[in-house]
DSSP file (Angstrom, degrees, kcal/mol; ACC not computed):
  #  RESIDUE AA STRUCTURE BP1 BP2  ACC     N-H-->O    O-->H-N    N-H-->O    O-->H-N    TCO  KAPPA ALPHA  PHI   PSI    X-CA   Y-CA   Z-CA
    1    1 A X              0   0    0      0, 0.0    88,-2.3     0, 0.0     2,-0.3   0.000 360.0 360.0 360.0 160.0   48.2 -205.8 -138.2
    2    2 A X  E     -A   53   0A   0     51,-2.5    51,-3.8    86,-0.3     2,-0.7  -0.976 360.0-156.1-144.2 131.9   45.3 -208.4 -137.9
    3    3 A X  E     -A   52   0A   0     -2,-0.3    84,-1.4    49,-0.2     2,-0.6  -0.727  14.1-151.3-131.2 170.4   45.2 -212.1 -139.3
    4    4 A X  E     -AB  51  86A   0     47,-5.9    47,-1.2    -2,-0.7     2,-0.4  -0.979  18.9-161.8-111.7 142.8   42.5 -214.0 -140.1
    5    5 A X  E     -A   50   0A   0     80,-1.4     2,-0.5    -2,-0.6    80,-0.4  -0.988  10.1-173.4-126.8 115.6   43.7 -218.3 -139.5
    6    6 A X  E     -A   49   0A   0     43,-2.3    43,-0.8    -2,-0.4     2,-0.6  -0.966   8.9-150.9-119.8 131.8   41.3 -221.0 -141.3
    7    7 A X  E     -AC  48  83A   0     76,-3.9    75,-2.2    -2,-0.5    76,-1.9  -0.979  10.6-166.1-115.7 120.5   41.8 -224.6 -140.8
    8    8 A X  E     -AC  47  81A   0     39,-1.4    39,-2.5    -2,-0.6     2,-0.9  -0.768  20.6-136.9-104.3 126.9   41.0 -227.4 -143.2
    9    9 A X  E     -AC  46  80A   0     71,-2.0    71,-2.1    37,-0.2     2,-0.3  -0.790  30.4-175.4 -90.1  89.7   40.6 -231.0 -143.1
   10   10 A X  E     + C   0  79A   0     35,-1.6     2,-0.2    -2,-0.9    69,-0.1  -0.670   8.9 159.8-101.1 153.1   42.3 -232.3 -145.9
   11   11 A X        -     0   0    0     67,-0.6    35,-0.0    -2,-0.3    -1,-0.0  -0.573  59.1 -60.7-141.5-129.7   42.3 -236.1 -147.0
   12   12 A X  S    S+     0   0    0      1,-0.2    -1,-0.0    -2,-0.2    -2,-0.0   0.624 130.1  50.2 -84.8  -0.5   42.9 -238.5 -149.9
   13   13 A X  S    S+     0   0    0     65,-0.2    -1,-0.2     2,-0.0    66,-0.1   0.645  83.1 112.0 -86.7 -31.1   39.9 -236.8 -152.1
   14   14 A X        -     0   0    0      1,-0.1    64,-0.2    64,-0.1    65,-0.1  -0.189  54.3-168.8 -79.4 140.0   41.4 -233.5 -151.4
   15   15 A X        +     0   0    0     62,-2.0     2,-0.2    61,-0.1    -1,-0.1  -0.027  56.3  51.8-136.9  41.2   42.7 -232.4 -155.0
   16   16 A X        -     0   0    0     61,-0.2     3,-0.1     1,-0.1     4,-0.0  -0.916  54.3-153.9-163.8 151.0   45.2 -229.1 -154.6
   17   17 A X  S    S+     0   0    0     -2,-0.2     2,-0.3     1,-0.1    -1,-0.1   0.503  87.9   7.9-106.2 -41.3   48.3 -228.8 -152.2
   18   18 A X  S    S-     0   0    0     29,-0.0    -1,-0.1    22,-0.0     3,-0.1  -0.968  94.8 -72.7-162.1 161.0   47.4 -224.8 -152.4
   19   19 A X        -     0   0    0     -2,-0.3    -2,-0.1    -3,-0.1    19,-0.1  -0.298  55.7-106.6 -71.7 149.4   45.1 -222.3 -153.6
   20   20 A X     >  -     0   0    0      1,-0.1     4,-1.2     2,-0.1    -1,-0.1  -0.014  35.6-108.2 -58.9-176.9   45.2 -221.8 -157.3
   21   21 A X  H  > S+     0   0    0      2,-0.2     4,-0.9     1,-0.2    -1,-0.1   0.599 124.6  57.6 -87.7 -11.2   47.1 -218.2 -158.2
   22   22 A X  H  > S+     0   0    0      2,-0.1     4,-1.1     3,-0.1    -1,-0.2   0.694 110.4  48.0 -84.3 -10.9   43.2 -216.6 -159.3
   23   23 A X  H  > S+     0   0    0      2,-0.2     4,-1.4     3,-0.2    -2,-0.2   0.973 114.9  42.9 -88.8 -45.4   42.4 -217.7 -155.4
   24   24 A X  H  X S+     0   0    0     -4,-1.2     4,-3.2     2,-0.2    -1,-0.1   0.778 117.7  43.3 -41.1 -55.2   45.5 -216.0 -154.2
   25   25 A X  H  X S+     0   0    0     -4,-0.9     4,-3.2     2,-0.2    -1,-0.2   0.932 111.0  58.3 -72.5 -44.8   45.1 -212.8 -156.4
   26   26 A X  H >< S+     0   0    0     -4,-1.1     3,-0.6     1,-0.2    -2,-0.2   0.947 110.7  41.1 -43.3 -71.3   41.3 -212.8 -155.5
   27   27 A X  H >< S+     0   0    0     -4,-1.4     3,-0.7     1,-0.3     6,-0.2   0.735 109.9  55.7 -82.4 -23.7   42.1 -212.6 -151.7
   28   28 A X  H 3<>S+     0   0    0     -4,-3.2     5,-0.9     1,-0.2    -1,-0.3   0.992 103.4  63.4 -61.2 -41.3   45.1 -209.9 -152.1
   29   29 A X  T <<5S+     0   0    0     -4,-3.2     2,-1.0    -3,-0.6    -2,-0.2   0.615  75.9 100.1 -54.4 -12.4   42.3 -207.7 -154.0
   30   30 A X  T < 5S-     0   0    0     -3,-0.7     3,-0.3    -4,-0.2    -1,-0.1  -0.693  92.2 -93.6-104.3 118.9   40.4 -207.4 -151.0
   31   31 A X  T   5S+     0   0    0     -2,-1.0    -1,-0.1     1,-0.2    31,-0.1   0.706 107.3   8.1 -12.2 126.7   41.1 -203.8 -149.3
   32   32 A X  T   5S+     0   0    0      1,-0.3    22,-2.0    -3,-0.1     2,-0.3   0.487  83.8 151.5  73.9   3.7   43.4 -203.9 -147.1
   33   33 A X  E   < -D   53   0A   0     -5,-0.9    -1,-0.3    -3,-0.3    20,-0.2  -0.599  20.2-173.8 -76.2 144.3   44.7 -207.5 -147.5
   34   34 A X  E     -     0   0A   0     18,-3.0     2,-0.2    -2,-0.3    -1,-0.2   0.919  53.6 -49.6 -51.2 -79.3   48.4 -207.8 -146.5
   35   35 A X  E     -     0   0A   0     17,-0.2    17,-1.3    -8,-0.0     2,-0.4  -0.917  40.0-129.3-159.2 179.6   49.2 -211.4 -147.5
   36   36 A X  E     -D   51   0A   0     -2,-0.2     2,-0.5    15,-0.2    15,-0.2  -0.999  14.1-172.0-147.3 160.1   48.4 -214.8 -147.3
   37   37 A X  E     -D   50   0A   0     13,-3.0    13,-1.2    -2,-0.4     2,-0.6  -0.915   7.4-159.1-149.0 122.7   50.3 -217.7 -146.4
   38   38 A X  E     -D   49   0A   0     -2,-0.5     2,-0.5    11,-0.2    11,-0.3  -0.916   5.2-172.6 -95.5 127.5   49.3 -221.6 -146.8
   39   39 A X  E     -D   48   0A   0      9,-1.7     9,-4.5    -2,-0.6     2,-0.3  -0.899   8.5-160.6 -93.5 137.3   50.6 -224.5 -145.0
   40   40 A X  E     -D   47   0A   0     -2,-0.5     7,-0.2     7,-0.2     5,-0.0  -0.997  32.0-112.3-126.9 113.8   49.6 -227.8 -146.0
   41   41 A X        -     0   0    0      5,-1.7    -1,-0.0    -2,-0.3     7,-0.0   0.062  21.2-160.7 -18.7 151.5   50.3 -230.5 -143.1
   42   42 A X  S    S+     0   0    0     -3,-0.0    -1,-0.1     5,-0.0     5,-0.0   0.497  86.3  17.6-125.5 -50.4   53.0 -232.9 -144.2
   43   43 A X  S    S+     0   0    0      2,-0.0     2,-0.3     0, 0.0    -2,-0.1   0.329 124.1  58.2 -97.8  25.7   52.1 -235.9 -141.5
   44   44 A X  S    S-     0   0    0      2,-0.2     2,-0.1     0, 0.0     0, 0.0  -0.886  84.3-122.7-138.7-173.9   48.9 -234.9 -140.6
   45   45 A X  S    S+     0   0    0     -2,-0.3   -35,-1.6    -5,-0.0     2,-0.5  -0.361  82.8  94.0-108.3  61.1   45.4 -234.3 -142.8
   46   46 A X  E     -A    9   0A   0    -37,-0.2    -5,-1.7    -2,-0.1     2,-0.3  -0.994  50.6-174.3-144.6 144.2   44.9 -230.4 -141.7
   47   47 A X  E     -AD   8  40A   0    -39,-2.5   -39,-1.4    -2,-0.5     2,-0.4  -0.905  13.3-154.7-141.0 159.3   46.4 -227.4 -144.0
   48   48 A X  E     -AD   7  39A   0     -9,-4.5    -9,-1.7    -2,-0.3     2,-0.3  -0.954   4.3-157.7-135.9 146.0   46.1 -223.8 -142.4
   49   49 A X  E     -AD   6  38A   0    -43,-0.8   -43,-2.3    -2,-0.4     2,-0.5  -0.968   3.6-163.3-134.7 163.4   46.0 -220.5 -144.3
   50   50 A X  E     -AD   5  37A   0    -13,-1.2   -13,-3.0    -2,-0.3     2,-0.3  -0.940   5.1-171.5-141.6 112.5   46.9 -217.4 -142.8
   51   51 A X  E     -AD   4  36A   0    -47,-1.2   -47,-5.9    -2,-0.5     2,-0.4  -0.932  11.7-147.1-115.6 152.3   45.8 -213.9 -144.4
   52   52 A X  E     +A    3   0A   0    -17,-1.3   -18,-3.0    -2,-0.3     2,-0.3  -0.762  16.6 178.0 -87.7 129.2   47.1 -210.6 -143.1
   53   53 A X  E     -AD   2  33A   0    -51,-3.8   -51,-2.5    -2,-0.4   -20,-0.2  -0.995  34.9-115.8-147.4 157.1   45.2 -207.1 -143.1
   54   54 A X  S    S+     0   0    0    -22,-2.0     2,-0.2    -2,-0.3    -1,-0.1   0.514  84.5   7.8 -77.7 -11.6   46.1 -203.8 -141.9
   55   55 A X  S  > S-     0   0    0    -23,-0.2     4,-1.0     1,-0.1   -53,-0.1  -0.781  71.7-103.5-131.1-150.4   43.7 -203.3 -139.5
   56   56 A X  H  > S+     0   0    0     -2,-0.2     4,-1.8     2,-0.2     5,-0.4   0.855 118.0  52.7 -89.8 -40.8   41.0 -204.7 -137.4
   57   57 A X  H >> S+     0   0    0      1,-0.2     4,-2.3     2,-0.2     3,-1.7   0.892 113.0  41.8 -30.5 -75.3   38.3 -202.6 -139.9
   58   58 A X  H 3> S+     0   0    0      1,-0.3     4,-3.5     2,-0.2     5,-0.2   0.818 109.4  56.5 -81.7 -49.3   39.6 -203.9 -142.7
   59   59 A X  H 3X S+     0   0    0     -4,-1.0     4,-0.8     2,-0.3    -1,-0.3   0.674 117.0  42.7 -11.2 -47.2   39.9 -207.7 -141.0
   60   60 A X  H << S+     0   0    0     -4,-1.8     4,-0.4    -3,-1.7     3,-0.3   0.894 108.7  55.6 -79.9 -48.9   36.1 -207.2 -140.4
   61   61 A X  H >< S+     0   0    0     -4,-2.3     3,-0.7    -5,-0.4     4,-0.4   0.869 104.4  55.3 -43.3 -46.8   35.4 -205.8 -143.7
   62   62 A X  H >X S+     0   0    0     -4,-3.5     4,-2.6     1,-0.2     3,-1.9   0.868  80.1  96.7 -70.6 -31.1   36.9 -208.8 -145.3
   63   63 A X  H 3X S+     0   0    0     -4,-0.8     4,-2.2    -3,-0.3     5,-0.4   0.713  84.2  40.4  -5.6 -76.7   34.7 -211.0 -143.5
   64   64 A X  H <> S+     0   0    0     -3,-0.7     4,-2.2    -4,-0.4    -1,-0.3   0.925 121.7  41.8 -58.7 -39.2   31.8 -211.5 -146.3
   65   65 A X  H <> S+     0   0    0     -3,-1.9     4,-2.0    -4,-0.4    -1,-0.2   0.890 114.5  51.8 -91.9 -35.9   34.6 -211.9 -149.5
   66   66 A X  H  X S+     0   0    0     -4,-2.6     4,-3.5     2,-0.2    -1,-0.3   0.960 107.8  40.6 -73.5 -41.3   36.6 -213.7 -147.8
   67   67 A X  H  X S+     0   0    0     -4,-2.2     4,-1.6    -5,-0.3     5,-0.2   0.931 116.5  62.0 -76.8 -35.2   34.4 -217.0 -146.2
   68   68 A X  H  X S+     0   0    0     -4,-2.2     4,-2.0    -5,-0.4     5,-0.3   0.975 111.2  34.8 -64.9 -41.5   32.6 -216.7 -150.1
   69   69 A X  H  X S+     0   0    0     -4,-2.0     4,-2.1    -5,-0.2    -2,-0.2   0.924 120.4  50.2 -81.0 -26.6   36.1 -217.5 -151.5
   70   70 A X  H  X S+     0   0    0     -4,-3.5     4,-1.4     2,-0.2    -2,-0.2   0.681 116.9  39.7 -43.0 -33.2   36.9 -219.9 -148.4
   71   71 A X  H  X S+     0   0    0     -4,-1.6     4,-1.7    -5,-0.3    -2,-0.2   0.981 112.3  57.7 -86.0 -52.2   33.7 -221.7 -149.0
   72   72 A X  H >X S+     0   0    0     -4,-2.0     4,-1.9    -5,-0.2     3,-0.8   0.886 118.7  36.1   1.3 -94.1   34.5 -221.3 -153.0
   73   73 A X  H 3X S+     0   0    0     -4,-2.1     4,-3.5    -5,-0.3     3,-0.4   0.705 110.9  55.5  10.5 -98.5   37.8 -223.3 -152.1
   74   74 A X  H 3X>S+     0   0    0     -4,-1.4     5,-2.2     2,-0.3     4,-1.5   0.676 112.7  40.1 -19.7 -63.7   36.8 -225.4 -149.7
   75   75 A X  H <<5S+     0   0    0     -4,-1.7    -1,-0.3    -3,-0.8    -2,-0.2   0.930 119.3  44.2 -80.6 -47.9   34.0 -227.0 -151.8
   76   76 A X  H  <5S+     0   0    0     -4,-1.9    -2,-0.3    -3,-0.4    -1,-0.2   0.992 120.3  44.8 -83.6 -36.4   36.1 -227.1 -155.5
   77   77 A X  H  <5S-     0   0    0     -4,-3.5   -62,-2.0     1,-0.1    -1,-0.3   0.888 110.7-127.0 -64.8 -36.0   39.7 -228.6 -153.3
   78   78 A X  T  <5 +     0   0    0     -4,-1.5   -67,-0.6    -5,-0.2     2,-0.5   0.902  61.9 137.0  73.1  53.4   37.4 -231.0 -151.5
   79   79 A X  E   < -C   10   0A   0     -5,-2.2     2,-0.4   -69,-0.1   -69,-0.2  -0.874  51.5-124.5-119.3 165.4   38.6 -230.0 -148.1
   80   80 A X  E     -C    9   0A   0    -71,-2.1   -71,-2.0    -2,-0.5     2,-0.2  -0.810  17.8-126.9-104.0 128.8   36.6 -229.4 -145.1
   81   81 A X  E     +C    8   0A   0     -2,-0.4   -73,-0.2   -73,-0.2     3,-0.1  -0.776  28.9 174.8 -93.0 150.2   36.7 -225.9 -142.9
   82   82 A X  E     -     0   0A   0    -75,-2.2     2,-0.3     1,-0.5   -74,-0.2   0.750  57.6 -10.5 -85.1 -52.4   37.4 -226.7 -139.5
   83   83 A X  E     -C    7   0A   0    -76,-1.9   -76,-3.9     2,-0.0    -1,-0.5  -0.936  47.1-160.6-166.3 140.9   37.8 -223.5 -137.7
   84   84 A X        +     0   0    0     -2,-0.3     2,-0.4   -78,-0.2   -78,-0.2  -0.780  27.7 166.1 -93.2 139.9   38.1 -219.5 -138.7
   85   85 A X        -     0   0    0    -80,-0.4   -80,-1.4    -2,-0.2     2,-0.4  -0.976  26.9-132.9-140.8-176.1   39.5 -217.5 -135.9
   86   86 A X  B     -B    4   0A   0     -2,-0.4   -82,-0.2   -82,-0.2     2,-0.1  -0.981  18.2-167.4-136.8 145.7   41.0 -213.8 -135.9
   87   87 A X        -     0   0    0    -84,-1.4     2,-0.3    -2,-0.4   -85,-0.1   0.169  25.0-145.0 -98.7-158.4   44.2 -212.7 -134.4
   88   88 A X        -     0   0    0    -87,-0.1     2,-0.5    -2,-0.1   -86,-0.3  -0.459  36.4-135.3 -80.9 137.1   45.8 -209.3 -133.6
   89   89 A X        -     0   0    0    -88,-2.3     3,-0.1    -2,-0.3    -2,-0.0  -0.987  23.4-175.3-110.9 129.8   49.8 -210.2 -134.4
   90   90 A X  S    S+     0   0    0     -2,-0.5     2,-0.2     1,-0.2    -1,-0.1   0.624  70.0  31.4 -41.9 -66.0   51.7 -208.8 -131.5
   91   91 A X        -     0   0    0      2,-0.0     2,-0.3     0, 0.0    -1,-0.2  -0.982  69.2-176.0-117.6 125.7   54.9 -209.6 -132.8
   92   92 A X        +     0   0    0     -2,-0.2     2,-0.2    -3,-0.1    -3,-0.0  -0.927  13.1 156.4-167.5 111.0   56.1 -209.8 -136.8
   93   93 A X        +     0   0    0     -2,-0.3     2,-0.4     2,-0.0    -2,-0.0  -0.982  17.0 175.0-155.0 114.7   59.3 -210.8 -138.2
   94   94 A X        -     0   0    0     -2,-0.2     2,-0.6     0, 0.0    -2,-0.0  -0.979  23.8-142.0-139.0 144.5   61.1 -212.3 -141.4
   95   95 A X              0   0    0     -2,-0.4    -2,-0.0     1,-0.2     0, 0.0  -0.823 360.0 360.0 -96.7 102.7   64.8 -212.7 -141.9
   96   96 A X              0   0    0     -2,-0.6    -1,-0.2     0, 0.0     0, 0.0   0.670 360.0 360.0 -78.6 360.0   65.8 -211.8 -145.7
């Protein structure tokens, strides 16, 4: 599995806590996304989103659809991207 990590510069203009559910749905539709997961900072002004895909192909693939709905985002939340980077995850674990 492969994650893609974007960090945003949110401040007091910034006008969503989290991506609407059409931003959400958008980014599951593109082949081979996993998940996504948002954190939004609670003492600081940086919020992080974290999507999953099942391999480094598809990761690559997502490239174009994804930074058009990041930019998308970005622009209508009022937040600023900071940094994109890509992962391999190593390790992966949730406790029902």
């Amino acid at each position: 599995m492969f994650a893609r990590v974007s960090t945003y510069k949110t401040g007091p203009e910034t006008t969503a806590d989290a991506p609407t559910e059409d931003i959400v749905k958008r980014v599951l539709e593109i082949p081979g996304c996993r998940g996504i997961y948002y954190l939004n900072g609670k003492e600081t002004d940086k919020a992080l989103s974290i999507t999953l895909w099942d391999t480094e192909e598809a990761l690559a693939a997502s490239r174009e659809a994804a930074n058009k709905i990041r930019t998308e985002t970005s622009e209508a939340q009022k937040t600023q991207i900071l940094e994109v980077e890509e992962f391999e995850v190593t390790t992966s674990s949730l406790k029902d």
